[in-house]
C-alpha positions in Angstrom: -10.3 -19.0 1.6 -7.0 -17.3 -0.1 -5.5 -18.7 -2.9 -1.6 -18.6 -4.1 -1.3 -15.5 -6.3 1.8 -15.8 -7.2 0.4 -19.4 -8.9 -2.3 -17.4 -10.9 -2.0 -15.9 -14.4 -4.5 -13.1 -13.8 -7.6 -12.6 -12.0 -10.9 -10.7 -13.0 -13.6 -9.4 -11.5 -16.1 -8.7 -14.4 -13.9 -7.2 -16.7 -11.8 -5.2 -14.4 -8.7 -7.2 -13.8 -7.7 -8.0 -10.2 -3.8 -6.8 -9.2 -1.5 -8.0 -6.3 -4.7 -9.3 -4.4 -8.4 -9.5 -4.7 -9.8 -6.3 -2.6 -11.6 -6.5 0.8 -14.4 -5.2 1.1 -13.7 -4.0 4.7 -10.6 -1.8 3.7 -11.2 2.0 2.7 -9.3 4.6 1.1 -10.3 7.9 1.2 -8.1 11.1 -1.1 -8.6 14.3 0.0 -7.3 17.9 -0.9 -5.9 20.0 1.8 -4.3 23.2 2.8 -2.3 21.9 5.7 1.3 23.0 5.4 3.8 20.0 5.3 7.4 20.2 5.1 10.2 17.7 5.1 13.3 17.5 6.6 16.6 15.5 6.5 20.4 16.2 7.4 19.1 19.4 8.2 17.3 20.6 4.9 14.2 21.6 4.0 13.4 19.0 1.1 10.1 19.1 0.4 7.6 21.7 1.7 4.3 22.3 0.9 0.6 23.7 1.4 -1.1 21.9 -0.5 -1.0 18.1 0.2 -3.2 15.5 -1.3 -4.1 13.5 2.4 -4.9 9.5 1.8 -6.3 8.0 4.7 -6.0 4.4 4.3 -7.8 1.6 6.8 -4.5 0.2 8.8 -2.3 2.9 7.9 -1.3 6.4 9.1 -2.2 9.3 7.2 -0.5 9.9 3.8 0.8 13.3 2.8 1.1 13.7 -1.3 2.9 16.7 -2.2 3.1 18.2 -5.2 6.5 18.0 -7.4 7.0 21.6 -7.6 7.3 22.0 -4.0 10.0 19.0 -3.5 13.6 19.4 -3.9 14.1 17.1 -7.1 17.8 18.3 -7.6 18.4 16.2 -4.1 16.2 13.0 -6.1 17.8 10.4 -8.1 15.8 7.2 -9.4 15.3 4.7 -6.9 16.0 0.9 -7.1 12.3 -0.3 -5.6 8.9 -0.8 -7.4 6.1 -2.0 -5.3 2.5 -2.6 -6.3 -0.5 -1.9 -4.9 -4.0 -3.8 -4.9 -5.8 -0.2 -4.8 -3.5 2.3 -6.2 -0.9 0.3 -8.4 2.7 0.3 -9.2 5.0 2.8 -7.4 8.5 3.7 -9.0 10.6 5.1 -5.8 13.3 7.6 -5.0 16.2 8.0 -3.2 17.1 11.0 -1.9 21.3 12.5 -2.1 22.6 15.1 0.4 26.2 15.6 -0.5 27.4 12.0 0.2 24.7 11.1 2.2 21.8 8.8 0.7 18.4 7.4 2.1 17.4 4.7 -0.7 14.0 4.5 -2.1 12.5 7.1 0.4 9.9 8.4 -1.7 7.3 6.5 -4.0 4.3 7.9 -6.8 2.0 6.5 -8.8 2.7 7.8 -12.1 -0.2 5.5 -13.8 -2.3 5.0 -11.0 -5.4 2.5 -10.9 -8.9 3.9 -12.0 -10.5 6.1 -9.2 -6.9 7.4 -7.5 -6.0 9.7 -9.8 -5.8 12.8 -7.5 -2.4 11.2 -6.2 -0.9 10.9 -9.8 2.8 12.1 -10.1 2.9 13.4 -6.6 5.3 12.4 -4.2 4.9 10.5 -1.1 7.7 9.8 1.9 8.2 7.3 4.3 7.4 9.1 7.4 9.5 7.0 9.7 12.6 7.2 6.9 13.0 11.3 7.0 14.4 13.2 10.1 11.9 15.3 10.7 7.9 15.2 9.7 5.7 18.5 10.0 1.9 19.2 9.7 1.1 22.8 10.5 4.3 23.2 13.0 3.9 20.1 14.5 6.4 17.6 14.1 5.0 13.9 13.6 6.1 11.0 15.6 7.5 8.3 13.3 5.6 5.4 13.3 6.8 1.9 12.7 6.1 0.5 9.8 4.2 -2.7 9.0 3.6 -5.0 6.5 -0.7 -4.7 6.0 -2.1 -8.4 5.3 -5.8 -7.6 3.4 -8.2 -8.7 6.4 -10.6 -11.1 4.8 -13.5 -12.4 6.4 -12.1 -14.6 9.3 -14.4 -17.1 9.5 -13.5 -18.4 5.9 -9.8 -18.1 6.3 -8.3 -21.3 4.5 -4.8 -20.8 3.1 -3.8 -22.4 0.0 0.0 -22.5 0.4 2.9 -24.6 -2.0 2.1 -27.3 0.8 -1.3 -27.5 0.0 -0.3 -28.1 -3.8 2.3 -30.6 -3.0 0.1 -32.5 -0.4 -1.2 -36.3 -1.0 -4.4 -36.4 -2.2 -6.3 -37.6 0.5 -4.7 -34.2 2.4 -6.2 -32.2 -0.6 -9.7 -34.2 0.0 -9.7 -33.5 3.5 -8.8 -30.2 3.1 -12.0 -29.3 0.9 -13.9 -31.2 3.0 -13.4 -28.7 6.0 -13.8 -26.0 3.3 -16.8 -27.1 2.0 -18.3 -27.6 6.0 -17.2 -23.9 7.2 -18.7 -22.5 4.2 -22.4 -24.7 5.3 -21.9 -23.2 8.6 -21.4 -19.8 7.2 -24.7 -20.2 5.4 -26.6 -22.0 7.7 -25.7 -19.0 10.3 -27.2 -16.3 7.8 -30.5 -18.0 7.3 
């Protein structure tokens, strides 16, 4: 079952409120500190280069490569024009990065305030892999991946959308509709016992 969040004023779980999305259970993130030696390249120049990236290895996602601020070029940063949010990690300011007249718009993203428990990415800087020229781990250069936009993956035997539709629907739609709720749900329990 998914519900509209745009529809909802906020959402708790205990007293932690819920942002974005209610989490799945079957998505991890794991933050770890590593030594690895990362640099980043476009038109040419070295704009970010480090060796000692913060790796977040997300379920769905390719590896994640937060790098420090004092090891990024920040004289070729400006403010970006894009704030996305998070579930898991929160709200992400972005960056754009200027070489001479050359711009790549809201390249970078950081969680200045991040959500409790990802701290260890705070205020460091992360790049859209696919966006930059050139991508290196220890030497080798990364092939860019395409990006996707990551639906959460909720349990698919419950899988009911709530959509505008839904809202708008006649009423004996809506009935219906909670009646085929209400008997997946019975055959979801029945199956456990």
């Amino acid at each position: 079952m998914a519900f509209a969040w745009r529809m909802m004023d906020t959402w708790f779980e205990e007293d932690y409120q819920i942002r974005v999305h209610p989490h799945d259970p079957y998505h991890l993130i794991d933050i770890r500190p590593s030594s690895r030696h990362v640099r980043v390249v476009m038109n040419g120049q070295t704009i970010a280069e480090t060796r000692r990236p913060v790796l977040l290895f997300e379920t769905g996602l390719p590896t994640r490569y937060y790098i420090p601020i004092m090891d990024v070029r920040m004289d070729l940063l400006q403010e970006g024009s894009r704030t996305t949010h998070c579930a898991y990690k929160g709200t992400t300011p972005h960056y754009s990065v200027r070489i001479g007249d050359h711009v790549v718009e809201n390249i970078i993203w950081y969680y200045p305030f991040p959500n409790p428990g990802y701290e260890a990415i705070q205020n460091l800087l992360a790049f859209y892999q696919d966006r930059v020229d050139d991508f290196y781990v220890d030497g080798a250069r990364l092939e860019k991946t395409k990006r996707r936009h990551r639906r959460p993956i909720f349990s698919q035997a419950c899988r009911f959308k709530f959509t505008d539709r839904f809202w708008s629907a006649s009423r004996q739609t809506l009935l219906k509709a909670i009646q085929i709720a209400g008997a997946i749900i019975q055959t979801l329990h029945a199956k456990r016992n």
